[in-house]
ZAMARGU-4260 file (C-alpha; in steps of 0.2 Angstrom, whole numbers, plus 5000, padded with zeros to 4 digits):
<rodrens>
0) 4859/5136/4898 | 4876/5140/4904 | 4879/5130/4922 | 4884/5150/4928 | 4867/5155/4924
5) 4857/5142/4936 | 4852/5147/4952 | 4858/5136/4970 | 4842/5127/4967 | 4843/5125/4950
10) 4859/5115/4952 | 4854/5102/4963 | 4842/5097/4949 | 4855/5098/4934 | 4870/5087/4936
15) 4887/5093/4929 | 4890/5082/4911 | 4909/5086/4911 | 4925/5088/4923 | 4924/5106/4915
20) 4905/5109/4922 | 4910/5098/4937 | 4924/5113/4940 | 4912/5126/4935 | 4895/5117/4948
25) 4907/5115/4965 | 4915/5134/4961 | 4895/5140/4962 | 4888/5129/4975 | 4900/5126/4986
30) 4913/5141/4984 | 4928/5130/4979 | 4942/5132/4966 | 4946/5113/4964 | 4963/5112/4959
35) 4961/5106/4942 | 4979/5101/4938 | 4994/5094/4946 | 5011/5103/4949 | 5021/5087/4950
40) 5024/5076/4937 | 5016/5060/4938 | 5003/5067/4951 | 4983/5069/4948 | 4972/5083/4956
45) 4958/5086/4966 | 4948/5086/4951 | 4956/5071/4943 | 4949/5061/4958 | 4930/5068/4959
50) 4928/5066/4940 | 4935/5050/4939 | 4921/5044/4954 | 4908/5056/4949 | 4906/5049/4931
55) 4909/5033/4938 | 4926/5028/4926 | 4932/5012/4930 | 4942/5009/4945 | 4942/5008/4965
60) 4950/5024/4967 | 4966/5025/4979 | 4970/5044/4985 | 4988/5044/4993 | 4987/5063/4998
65) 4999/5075/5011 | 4995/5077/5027 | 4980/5092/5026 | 4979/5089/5008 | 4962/5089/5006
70) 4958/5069/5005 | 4944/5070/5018 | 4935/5083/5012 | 4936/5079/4994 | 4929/5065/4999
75) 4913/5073/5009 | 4912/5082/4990 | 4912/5065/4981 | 4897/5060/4992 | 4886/5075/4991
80) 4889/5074/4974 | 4883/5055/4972 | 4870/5059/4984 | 4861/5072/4975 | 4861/5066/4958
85) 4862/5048/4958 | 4844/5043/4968 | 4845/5031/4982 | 4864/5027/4982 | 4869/5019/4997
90) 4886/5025/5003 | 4894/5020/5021 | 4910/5029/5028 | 4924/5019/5035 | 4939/5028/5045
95) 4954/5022/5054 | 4944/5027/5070 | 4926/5034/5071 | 4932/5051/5074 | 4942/5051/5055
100) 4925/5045/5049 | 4917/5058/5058 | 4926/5071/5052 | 4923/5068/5033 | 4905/5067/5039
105) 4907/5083/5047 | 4910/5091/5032 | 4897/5082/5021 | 4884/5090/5034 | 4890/5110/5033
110) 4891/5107/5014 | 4872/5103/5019 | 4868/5118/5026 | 4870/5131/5012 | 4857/5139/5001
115) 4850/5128/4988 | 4855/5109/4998 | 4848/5111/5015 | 4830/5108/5008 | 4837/5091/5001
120) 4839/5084/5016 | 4824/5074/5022 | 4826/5073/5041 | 4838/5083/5052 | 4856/5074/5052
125) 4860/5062/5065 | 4879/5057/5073 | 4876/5042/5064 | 4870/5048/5046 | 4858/5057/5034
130) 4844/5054/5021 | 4841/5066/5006 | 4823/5068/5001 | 4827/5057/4983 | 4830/5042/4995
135) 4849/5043/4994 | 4856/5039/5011 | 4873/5039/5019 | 4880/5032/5036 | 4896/5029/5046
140) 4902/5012/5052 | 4912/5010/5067 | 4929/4998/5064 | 4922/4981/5068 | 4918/4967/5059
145) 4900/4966/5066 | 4897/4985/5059 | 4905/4982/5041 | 4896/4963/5038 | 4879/4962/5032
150) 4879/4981/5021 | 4877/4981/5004 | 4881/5000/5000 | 4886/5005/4981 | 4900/5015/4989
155) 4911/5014/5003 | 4923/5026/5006 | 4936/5022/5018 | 4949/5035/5027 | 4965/5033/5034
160) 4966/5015/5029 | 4983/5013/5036 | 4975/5015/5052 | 4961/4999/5047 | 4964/4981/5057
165) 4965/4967/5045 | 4949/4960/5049 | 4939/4975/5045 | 4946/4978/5029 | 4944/4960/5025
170) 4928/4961/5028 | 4927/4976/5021 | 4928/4970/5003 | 4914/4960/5001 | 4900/4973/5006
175) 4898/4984/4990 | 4887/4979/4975 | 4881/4990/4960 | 4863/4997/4956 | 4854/5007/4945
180) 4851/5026/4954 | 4839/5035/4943 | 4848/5037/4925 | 4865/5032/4933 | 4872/5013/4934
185) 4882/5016/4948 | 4894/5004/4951 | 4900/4994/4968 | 4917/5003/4973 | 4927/5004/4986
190) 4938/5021/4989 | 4953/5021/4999 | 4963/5040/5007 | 4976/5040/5016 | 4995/5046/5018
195) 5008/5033/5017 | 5022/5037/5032 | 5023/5016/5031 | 5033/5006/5021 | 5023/4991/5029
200) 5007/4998/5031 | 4989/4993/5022 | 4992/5008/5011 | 5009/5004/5005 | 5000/4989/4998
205) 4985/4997/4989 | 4996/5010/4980 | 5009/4996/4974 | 4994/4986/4966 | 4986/5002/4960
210) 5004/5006/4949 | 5004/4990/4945 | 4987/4989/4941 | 4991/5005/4929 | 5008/4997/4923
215) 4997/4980/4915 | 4981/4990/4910 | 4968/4984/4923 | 4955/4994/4929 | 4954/4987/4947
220) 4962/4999/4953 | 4966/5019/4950 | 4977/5028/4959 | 4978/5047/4962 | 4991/5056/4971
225) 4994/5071/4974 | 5006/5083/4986 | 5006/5098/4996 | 5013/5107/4981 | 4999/5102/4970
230) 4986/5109/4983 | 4997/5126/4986 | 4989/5144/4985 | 4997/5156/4973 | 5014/5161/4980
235) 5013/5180/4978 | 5031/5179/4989 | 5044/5194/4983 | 5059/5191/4978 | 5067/5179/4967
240) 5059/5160/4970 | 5078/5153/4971 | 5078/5160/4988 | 5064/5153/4996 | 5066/5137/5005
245) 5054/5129/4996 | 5062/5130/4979 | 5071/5113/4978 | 5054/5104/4977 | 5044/5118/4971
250) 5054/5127/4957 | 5043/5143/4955 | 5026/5132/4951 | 5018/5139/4965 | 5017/5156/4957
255) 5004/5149/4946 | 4996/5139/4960 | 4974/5137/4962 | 4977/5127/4978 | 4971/5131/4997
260) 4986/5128/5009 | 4994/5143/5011 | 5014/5145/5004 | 5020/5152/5023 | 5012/5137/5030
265) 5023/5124/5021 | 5038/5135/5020 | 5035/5133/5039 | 5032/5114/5040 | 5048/5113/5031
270) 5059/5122/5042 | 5052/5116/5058 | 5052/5095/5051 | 5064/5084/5047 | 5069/5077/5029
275) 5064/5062/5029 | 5047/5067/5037 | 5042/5080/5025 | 5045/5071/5009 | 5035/5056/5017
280) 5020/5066/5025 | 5020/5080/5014 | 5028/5077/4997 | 5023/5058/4995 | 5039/5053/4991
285) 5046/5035/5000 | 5038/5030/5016 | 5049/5032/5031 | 5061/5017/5034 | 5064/5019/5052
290) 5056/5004/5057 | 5061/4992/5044 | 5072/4977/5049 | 5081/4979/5031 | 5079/4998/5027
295) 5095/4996/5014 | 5085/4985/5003 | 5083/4991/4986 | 5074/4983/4969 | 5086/4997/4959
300) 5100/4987/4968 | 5096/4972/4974 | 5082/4964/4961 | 5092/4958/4944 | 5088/4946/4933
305) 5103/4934/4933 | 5104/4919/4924 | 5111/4903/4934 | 5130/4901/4931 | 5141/4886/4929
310) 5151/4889/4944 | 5140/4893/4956 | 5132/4880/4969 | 5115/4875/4971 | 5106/4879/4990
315) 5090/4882/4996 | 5081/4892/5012 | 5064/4883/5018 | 5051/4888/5031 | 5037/4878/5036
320) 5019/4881/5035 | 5004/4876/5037 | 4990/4890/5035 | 5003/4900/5036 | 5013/4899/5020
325) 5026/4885/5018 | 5041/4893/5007 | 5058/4887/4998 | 5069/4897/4991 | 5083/4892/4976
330) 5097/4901/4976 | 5116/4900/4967 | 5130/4903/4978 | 5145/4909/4970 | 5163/4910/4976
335) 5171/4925/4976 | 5188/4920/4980 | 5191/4927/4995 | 5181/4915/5006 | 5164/4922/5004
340) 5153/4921/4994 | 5138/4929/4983 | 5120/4925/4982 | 5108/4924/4968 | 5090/4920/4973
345) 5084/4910/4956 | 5064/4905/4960 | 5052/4905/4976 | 5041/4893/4978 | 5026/4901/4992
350) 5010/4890/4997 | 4999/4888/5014 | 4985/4873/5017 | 4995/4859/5010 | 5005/4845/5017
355) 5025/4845/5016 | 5023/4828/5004 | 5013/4841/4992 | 5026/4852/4996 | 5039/4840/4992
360) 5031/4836/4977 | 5029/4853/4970 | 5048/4857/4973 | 5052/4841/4963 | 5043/4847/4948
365) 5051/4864/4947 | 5066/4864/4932 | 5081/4868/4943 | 5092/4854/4948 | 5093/4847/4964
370) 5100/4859/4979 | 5116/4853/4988 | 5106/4856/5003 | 5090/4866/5011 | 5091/4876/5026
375) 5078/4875/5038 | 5072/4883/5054 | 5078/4870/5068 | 5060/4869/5076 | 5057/4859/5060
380) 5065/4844/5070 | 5050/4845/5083 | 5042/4827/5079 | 5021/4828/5075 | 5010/4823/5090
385) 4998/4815/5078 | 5012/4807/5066 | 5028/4806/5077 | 5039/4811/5062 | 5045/4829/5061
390) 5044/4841/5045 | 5064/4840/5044 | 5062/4820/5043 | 5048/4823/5029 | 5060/4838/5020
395) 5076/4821/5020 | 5067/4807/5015 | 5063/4816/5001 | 5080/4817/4996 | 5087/4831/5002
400) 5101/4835/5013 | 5093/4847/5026 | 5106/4860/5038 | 5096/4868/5052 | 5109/4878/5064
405) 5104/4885/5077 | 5105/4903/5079 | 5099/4919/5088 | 5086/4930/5076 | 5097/4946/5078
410) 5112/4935/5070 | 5102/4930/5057 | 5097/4947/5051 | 5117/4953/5051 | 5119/4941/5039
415) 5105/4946/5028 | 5110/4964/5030 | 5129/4961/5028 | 5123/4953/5010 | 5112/4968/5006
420) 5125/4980/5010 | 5143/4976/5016 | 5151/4988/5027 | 5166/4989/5015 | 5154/4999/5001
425) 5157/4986/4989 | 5143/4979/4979 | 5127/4969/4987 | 5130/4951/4989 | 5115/4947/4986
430) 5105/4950/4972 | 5085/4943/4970 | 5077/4938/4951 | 5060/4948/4949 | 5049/4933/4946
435) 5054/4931/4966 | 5038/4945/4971 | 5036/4938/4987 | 5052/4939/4994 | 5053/4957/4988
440) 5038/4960/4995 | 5045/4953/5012 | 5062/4964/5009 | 5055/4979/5007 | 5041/4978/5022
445) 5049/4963/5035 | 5048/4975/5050 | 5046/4980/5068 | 5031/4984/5078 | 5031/5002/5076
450) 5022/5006/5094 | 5038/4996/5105 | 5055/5001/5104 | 5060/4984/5107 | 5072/4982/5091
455) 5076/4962/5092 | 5061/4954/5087 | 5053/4958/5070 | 5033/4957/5069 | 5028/4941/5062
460) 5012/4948/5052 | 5014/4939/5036 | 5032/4947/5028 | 5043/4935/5040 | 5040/4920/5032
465) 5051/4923/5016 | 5063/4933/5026 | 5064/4919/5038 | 5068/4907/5025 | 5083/4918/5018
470) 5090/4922/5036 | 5091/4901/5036 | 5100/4898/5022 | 5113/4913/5023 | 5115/4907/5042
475) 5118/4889/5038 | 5130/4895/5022 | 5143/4902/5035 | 5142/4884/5044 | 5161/4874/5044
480) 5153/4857/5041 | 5146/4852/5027 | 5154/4864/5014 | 5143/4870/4998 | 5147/4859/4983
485) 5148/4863/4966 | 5134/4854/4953 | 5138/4855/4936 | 5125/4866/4925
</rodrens>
């Protein structure tokens, strides 16, 4: 029988077996045209997500999504889906506040309420959650640690993660574990929705291991983007499309579009936004960089593979650490003949919970010669109560011939930006090998704290320890004494 020719009660016995019957169940049961294909290239749709979680392919999904493009309320469909076909499935849902996950909640309950669904559910709906008569059950979960510990759900489903606390999504992994749910082996997973207006954010991060997740073939991840113009209504607009203000980024797809947001609508948040805005929030292009310390930094620009050179002298940036991470840098400084110089960060070297001797020792095993000498923040020289010899004393009787000026942060980070990007337009000064990921990482997301204008002090929330040990060693390179020698390669 065709899934067309079941009835609403019908269809909560028979579970779609395809993405095409999937499109086919949700346009009977719950009167929606799922966009079944992207108008971007490189995007997913709608339906890419559901089926990929419905038929429970491998991969946490990650669903970077415009501002009302749909993420919350696919989601509410992906849980009234698993609910009423895959028997006793736990799910919890997780939002940046309890009124995001309330509002997919929201949605899972009027979905509820039509023909054919309401007599699934075994008790009337709570604030807090509901059962279906097949034992499947699903609940929200308030951002605290106490409220995510102890579940052991098959799927969590988590909204606006940018908005999450640390702890929470820490704690957050470790709560979901697989289970058989009638004739479906439903596997522990973890979604993530959210837009991404951060470039430091939580969902920055997921959507960078999810593409490198895709690049390497892994399946712990999947992401699925997808933007206001892949979820746009038919344009039926007259006229010719190259005069609409939308056809830069649209380029008359819209014309043959199956989304719900209506064309006036974004032709309207256009006009009324600003650029950068709108490709952030509703193209899901690059994150804003208003609040980064170095918003020039750039891995077309600045990350490069260069090999060591024979002319160029061996230096190093160090910070220390503890549980924090304890981090040194190797660089080549390389005279450029009018008194300055440029810089090419060769290796990293980033580890926590070990002494600065295991440091040291590590350091020493590494192939590249010795460095003429190793910056260090000058609180370095601040002896140990319980030793009484300091982490700078530890770094020089090791061998090394250790700078530590002292200077304000702001400085430092002039100096960092006058390498990225020198305010006579010429080439970067300073260029970072790839196998260097953690200062990248630090590069690109080092920022302030987005709710202070305050604009001196970076946040120290795990970025700043790289950075800080570049800012060292470009502050220390500008010192008079103690010139940079050259080492033979």
């Amino acid at each position: 029988m065709q899934m067309t020719e079941l009835t609403p009660d019908m269809l909560t016995r028979v579970p779609p077996r395809d993405r095409y019957e999937l499109h086919a169940w949700l346009r009977l049961m719950l009167g929606i045209d799922v966009p079944p294909v992207p108008r971007c290239c490189d995007h997913a749709s709608p339906l890419d997500y559901l089926d990929h979680v419905f038929f429970e392919r491998p991969g946490n999904a990650v669903v970077w999504a415009n501002r009302g493009g749909g993420k919350t309320y696919y989601g509410a469909v992906a849980t009234l889906l698993d609910m009423l076909f895959k028997p006793g499935i736990e799910i919890r849902i997780l939002g940046g506040s309890f009124n995001q996950s309330d509002r997919m909640y929201e949605y899972l309950r009027d979905m509820l309420e039509r023909p054919g669904l309401r007599e699934m559910v075994a008790r009337r709906a709570t604030r807090q959650g509901v059962r279906l008569v097949n034992g499947s059950r699903v609940e929200l979960l308030a951002q605290v640690q106490t409220s995510v510990r102890g579940q052991r759900v098959q799927k969590l489903r988590c909204d606006e993660v940018d908005l999450f606390l640390p702890e929470v999504w820490q704690a957050a992994q470790f709560v979901t574990r697989s289970k058989q749910c009638g004739n479906v082996a439903v596997r522990g997973s973890i979604e993530c929705f959210s837009t991404m207006h951060r470039s430091f954010g939580l969902m920055h991060e997921l959507v960078s291991m999810a593409a490198g997740a895709m690049e390497h073939e892994a399946p712990s991840y999947k992401l699925f983007p997808w933007c206001v113009l892949d979820v746009m209504s038919r344009c039926d607009r007259s006229g010719p499309c190259e005069l609409c203000p939308l056809f830069q980024w649209c380029e008359g797809h819209a014309r043959e579009g199956r989304g719900f947001v209506p064309v006036q609508d974004v032709i309207e948040q256009q006009v009324f936004s600003s650029h950068a805005y709108f490709n952030s929030e509703m193209l899901c292009r690059k994150p804003s960089l208003r609040h980064l310390v170095y918003p020039m930094f750039d891995e077309q620009r600045h990350v490069k593979a260069v090999k060591p050179r024979e002319d160029g002298a061996w230096i190093g940036g160090m910070d220390f650490g503890v549980r924090s991470p304890f981090v040194m840098l190797w660089a080549q400084a390389i005279p450029r003949g009018d008194g300055d110089w440029c810089i090419h960060v060769i290796d990293e070297y980033v580890q926590a919970d070990r002494t600065v001797d295991e440091h040291m020792a590590a350091m020493t095993a590494r192939d590249w010669p010795r460095v003429d000498w190793v910056a260090c923040d000058p609180a370095g020289g601040a002896r140990n109560e319980h030793t009484g010899i300091s982490s700078i004393a530890l770094v020089e009787r090791s061998g090394y011939r250790v700078r530590a000026a002292r200077s304000k942060i702001t400085h430092g980070i002039e100096w960092v930006r006058r390498y990225l990007q020198p305010a006579d337009g010429t080439a970067p000064r300073l260029t970072i090998h790839p196998r260097c990921r953690e200062l990248i990482r630090a590069l690109g997301t080092y920022h302030f704290d987005p709710e202070q204008h305050d604009r001196e002090i970076p946040m120290k929330d795990g970025p700043d320890h790289t950075a800080d040990a570049l800012r060292y060693m470009l502050v220390n390179l500008q010192q008079p004494t103690g010139k940079v020698k050259r080492r033979d390669w």
